[in-house]
C-alpha positions as semicolon CSV with decimal commas, in nm:
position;residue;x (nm);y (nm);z (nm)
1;X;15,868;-9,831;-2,422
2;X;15,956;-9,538;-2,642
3;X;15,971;-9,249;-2,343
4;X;16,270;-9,267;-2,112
5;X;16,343;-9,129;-1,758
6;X;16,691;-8,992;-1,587
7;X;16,832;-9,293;-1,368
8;X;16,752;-9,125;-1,016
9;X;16,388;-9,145;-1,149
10;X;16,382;-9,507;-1,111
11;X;16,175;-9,690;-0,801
12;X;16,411;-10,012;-0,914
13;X;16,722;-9,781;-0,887
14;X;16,640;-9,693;-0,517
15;X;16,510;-10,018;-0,427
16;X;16,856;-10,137;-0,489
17;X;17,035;-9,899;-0,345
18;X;16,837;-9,902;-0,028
19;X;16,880;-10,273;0,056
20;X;17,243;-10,251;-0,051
21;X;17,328;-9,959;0,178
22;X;17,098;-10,139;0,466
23;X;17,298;-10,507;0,386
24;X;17,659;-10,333;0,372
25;X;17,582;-10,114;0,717
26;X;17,466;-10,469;0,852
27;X;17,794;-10,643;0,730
28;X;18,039;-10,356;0,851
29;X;17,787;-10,320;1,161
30;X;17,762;-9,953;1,102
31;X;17,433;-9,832;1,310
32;X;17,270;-9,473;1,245
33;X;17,083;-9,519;1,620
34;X;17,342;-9,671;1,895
35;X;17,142;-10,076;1,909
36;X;16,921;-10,076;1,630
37;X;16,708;-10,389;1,676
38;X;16,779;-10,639;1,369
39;X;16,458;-10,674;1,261
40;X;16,486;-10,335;1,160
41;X;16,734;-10,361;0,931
42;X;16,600;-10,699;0,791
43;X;16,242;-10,518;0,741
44;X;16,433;-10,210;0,532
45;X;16,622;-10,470;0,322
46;X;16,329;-10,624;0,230
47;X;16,119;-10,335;0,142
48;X;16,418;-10,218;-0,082
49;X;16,386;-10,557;-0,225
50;X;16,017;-10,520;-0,274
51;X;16,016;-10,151;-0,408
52;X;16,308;-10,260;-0,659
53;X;16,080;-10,545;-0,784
54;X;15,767;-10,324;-0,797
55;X;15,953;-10,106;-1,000
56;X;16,077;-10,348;-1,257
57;X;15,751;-10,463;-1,323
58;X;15,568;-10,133;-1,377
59;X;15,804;-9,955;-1,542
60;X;15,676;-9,815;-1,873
61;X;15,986;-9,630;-1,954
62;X;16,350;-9,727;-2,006
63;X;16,662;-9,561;-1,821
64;X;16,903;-9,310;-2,008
């Protein structure tokens, strides 16, 4: 892994951040659409989930 890629170029990054912004509105029960079904917001968490671990194990490059 010699090549490297800006942080907001990372799938893991977003992964994260999308099932940590989806699991914090849940906790503070923040909805962007007035009764948004919970299996909604349990489906984005775990697609953030999945997209962060897809990205860990294909990366090729390293973070700066």
């Amino acid at each position: 892994m010699t090549d490297s890629k800006p942080w907001y170029a990372s799938k893991t990054i977003w992964g994260i951040v999308l099932a940590a912004v989806v699991a914090l509105a849940g906790m503070f029960n923040i909805q962007p659409v007035q009764d948004t079904p919970e299996w909604l917001r349990l489906a984005l968490q775990l697609l953030g989930l999945i997209v962060a671990t897809y990205g860990r194990l294909a990366t090729k490059t390293t973070i700066r």
